[in-house]
Structures are given as C-alpha cells and as structure tokens.
C-alpha positions as CSV (number, residue, x, y, z in Angstrom):
1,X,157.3,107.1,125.7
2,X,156.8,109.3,128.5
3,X,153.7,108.1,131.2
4,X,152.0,109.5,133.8
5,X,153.7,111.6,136.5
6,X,153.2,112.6,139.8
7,X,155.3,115.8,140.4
8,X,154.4,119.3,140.7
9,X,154.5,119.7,137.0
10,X,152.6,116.8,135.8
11,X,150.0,117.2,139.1
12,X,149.9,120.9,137.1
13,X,149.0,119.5,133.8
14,X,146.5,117.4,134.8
15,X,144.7,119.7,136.8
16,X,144.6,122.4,133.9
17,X,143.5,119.3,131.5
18,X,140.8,117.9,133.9
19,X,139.4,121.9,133.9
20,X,139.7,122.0,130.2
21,X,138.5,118.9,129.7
22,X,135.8,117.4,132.8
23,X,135.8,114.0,133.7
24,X,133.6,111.7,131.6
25,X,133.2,107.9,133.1
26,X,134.9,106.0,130.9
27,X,132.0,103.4,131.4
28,X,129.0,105.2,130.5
29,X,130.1,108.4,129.5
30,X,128.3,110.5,132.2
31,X,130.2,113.7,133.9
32,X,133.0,112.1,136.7
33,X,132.6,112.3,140.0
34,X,135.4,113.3,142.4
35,X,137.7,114.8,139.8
36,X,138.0,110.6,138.2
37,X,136.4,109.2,135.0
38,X,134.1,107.4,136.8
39,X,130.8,108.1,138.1
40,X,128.7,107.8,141.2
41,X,126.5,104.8,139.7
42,X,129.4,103.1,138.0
43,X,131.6,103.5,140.7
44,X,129.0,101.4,142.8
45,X,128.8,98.4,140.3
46,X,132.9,97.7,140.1
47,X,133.7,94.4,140.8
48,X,135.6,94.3,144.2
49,X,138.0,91.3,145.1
50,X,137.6,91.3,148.6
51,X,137.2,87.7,149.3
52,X,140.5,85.7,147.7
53,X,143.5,83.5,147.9
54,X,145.8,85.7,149.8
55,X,148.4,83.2,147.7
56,X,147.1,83.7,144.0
57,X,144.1,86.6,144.7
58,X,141.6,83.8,143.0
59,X,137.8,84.8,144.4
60,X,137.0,82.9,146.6
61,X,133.3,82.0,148.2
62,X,134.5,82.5,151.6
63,X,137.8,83.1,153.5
64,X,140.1,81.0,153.0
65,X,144.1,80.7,154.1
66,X,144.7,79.2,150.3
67,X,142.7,78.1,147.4
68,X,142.8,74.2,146.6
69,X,145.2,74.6,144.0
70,X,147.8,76.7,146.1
71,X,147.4,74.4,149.2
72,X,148.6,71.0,146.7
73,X,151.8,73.4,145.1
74,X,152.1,76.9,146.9
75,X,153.4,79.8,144.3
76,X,156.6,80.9,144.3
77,X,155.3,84.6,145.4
78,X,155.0,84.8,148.9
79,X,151.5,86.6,148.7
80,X,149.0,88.5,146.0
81,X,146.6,91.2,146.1
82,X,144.1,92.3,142.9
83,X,141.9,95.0,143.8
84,X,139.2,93.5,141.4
85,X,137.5,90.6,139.5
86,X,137.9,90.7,135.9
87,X,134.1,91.6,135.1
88,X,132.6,94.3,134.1
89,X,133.4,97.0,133.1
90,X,137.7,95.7,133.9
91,X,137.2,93.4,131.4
92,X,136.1,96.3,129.0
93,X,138.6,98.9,130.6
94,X,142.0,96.5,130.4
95,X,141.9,95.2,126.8
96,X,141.3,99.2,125.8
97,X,144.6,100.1,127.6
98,X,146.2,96.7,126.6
99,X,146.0,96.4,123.0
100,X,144.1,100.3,122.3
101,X,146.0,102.5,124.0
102,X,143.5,104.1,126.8
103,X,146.6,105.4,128.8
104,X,143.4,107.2,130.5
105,X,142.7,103.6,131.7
106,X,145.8,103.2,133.3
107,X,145.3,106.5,135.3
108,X,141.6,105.6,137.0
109,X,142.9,102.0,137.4
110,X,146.1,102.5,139.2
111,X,143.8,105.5,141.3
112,X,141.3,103.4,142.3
113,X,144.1,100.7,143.4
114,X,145.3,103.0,145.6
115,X,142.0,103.2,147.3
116,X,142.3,100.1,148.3
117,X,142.5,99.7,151.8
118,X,144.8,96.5,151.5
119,X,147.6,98.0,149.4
120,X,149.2,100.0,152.0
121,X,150.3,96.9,154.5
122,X,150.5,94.7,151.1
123,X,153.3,97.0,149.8
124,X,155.0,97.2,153.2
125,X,158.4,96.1,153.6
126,X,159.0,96.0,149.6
127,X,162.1,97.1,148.4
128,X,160.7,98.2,145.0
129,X,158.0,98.0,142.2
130,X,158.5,96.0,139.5
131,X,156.1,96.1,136.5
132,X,156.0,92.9,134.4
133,X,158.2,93.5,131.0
134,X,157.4,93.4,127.4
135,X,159.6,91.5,125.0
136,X,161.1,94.6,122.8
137,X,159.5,93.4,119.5
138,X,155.8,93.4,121.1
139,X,156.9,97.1,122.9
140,X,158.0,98.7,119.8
141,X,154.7,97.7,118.0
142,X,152.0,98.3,120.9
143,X,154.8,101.5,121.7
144,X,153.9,101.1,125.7
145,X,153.8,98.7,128.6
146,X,150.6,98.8,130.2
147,X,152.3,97.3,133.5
148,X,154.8,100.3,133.2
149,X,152.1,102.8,133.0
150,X,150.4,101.6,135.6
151,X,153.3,101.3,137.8
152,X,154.5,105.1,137.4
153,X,151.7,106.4,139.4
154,X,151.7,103.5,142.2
155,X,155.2,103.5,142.6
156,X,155.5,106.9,144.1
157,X,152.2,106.7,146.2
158,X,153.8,103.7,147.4
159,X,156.7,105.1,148.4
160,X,158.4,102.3,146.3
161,X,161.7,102.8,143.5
162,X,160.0,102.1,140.3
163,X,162.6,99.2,138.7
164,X,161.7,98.3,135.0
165,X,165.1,97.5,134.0
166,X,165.4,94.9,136.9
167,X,163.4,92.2,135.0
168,X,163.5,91.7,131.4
169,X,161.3,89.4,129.0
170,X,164.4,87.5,126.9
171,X,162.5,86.0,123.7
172,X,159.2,86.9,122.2
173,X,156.1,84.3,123.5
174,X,152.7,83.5,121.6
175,X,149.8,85.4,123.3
176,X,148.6,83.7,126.2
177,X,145.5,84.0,125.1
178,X,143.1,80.9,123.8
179,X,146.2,78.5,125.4
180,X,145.9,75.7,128.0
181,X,147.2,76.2,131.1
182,X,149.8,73.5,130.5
183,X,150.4,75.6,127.2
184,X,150.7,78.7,128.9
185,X,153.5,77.1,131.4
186,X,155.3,75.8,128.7
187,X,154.8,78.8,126.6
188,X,156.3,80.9,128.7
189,X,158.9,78.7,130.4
190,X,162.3,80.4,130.5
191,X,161.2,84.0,128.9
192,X,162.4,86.5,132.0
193,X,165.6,86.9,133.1
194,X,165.8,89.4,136.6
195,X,169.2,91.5,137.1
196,X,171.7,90.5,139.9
197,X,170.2,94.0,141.8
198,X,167.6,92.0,143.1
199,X,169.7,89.7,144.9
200,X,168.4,90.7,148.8
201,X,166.0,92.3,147.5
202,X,162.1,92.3,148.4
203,X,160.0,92.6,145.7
204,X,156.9,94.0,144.4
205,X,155.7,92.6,141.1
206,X,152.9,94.3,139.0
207,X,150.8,92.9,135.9
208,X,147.4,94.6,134.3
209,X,145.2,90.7,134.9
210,X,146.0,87.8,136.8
211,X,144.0,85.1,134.2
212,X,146.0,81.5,135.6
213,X,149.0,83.0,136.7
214,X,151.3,81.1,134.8
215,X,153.5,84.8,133.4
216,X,153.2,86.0,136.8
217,X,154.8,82.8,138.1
218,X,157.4,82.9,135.4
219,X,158.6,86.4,136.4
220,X,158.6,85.6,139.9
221,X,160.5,82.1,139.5
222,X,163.1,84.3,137.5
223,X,163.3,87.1,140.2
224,X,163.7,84.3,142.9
225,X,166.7,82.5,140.9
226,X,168.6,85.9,140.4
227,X,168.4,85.8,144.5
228,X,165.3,87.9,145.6
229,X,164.4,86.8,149.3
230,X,160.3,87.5,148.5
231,X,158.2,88.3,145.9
232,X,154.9,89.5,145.7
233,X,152.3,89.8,143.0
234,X,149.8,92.7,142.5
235,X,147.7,93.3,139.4
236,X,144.5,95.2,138.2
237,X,142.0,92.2,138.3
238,X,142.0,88.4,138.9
239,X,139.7,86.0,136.5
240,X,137.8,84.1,138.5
C-alpha cells in the first residue's frame, strides 16, 4: 500500500486536496487551523507529555531521572520520547487509525510530533527509523502498518533512512489488549527477529502507543541481540 509522501509530487497532491477539500478537525469537526485537521480550541486541549521518564516516557508528577520501575530494572532502550498522554482525543484518534483505517490520523499525528521541540536532539545521532512490524497475517487483513504510516513522514523530516525490513515480527501474537503485564511479556516473548544490518547500528524505534512497554521492549531486546549499539523508543502517546 502506498503512504504518505513527502516529495514534490505528493507535497503537490496534498496541497491541491487540502484546497479541494479544507481542513476539518478531526476532533470536533470545525474548519482546521493552519492548513491541519485540527482547530484552535482543540489544539489547546491535547494532552502534552512534557513531564516523563526520559527511560520509558511514563507521566510523571514531577521531573524525574527514572520512574520507580525503570530505576529497579532499566529498559533495554537507552531513552524514550512520546509527544503525548494517551487521553483525549489520542485515545479516540489512534484506535481510528489502528484498527479503522484514518490514514488522515497518521498525517496530523506524525505533524504535530514533529512540533515537538524534543524530537530534533531525541533523533540525533540515529542511524535510521525503524517502525515497529506487523506479523504478515494481521498486515494482510488490517492492509497497513499504522507504525509504517506514521514513520514515512518523520523519517524524512528527520533526516533519518526509513528501515521496515530491518525488524520483522516472526509469529502471529494474541492482542495485547485485556492481558497482564506478565501475559503481555510472555505473550510476546521471542516474536521479532532484527536483520544483521543493524549490527553498529543506532537505532530509532517507532510504535503508535506506549501502554506497558512490554512490544516495545521485545523489539528493542531483538534489535540489541542482532548487535545494535543503542536503541531508542518513540511513539504517538504513553498510557499513564
């Protein structure tokens, strides 16, 4: 399936389509402001995730250096970054382009990451973006990766090669949703494998929602094992 672009053709077409068609805010349906689906008033209600774990991006009340769990067992990612709690409207806005297929979702989201001020010296130094993979049974009947169509617009902005085929899920999990967080672990225990290109390599690893962390900490033990010398995690929203 073909996702968003960002070269002189596609910048083209979406120009044109935004004249044809105006921005509506995908929250409450008013006109867009700033050429987004997003208004003014909505735009001043989103959920920010200023204050977190630098480890795992869990809110936090105040600044901390880690959260309690990541100061008992640090992550295997060097560092994490989610430019927003999983509240309202995300947690309206992800499940659409998750399971509904909002790809216009995917375009506001992965703009309004890029306003965030942290991204630039969070993706410093990273050798490429890698979105987090869908097992091929659950891509053919969804038909998209919602990492993957986020990632084709930050990867550029970024500056970063966009490298899906670097990590691939191996064997088909149950949803993570509804499980334990011991469940989830053991659920997902041995489902990526990463390719011997990211041996050296510094890495950049992007999911929709950070919920425990367990696939996120799957993906990044598998990307460490196949000799990556850092990975770190970015991702939509956090749940608090």
């Amino acid at each position: 399936m073909q996702g968003l672009g960002t070269g002189p053709l596609q910048r083209a077409v979406q120009a044109l389509g935004r004249l044809l068609l105006p921005p509506r805010c995908l929250h409450c349906g008013a006109p867009g402001a700033a050429g987004q689906d997003l208004c003014g008033d909505c735009r001043a209600l989103l959920p920010h995730n200023t204050c977190a774990c630098p480890l795992c991006a869990l809110p936090l009340p105040q600044p901390a250096p880690a959260c309690g769990r990541c100061v008992k067992r640090a992550p295997p990612s060097s560092a994490a970054l989610t430019t927003f709690v999983y509240a309202d409207p995300l947690d309206r806005w992800l499940p659409r382009l998750k399971f509904h297929g909002a790809l216009g979702c995917a375009r506001l989201l992965a703009e309004l990451m890029l306003e965030d001020p942290r991204l630039p010296e969070f993706a410093a130094g990273m050798d490429a973006l890698l979105p987090l993979p869908l097992h091929r049974g659950r891509l053919a009947e969804r038909g998209y990766n919602q990492a993957l169509e986020l990632a084709r617009p930050l990867a550029p902005a970024l500056g970063l090669p966009l490298r899906p085929d670097w990590l691939q899920r191996n064997r088909a999990t149950r949803p993570q949703t509804g499980l334990e967080a011991k469940e989830r672990r053991r659920n997902l225990r041995g489902a990526f494998t990463a390719s011997a290109e990211v041996a050296g390599k510094r890495l950049l690893l992007l999911d929709d929602v950070i919920t425990t962390g367990s696939t996120l900490l799957e993906a990044t033990r598998a990307c460490r094992r196949a000799g990556a010398v850092e990975v770190r995690v970015l991702a939509v929203a956090r749940v608090p």
